[in-house]
N, C-alpha and C positions, 0 to 999 in steps of 0.2 A: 455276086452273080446270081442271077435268078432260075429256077429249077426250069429247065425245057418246056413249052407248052402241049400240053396232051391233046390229039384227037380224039374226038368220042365221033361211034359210030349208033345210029340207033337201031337197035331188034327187038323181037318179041321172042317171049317162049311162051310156053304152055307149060302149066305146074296143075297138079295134082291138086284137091282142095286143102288137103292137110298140109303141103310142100308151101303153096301162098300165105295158109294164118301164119306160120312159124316165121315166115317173108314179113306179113304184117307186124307180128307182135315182135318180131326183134327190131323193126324200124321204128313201133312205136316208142318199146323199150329205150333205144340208142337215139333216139330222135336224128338218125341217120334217114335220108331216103331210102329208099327200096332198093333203087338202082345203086345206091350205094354199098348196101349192104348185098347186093350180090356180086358187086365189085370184089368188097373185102371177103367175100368167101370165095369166088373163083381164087383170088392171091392166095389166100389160107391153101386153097386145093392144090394149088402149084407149088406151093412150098414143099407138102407134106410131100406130094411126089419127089418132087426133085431130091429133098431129105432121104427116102428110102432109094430112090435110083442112085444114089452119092454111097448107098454101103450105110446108111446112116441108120436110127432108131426116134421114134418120137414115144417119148414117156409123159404121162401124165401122172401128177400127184395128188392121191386124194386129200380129203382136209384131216383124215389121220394120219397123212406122210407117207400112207402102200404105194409104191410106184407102178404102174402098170402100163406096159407098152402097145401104144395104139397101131394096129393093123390099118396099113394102107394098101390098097390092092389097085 
């Protein structure tokens, strides 16, 4: 069975100059489109909410193992 087909709708926003390179260089980097990659960050954003509105915590691990828990507001 095949996954549901998705509508896209099309908009714009207006970013900051430093908000678009970071837009650029992570599309360059991921060879993701732009629209993609702000795809996967609203998801990201909706997680982390939903994560902290659930009672939950999001931790991150540095590369010496300190655990440190990311503030979602």
């Amino acid at each position: 069975m095949s996954a549901p087909e998705r509508k896209f709708f099309k908009t714009s926003v207006t970013l900051p100059e430093d908000s678009l390179k970071a837009l650029r260089a992570i599309s360059e980097k991921t060879g993701a489109s732009m629209a993609e990659v702000l795809r996967k960050a609203i998801a990201t954003e909706k997680f982390l909410q939903d994560t902290v509105a659930e009672g939950g915590k999001v931790l991150i691990e540095d590369k010496d193992k300190t655990l440190k828990q990311l503030l979602v507001r």
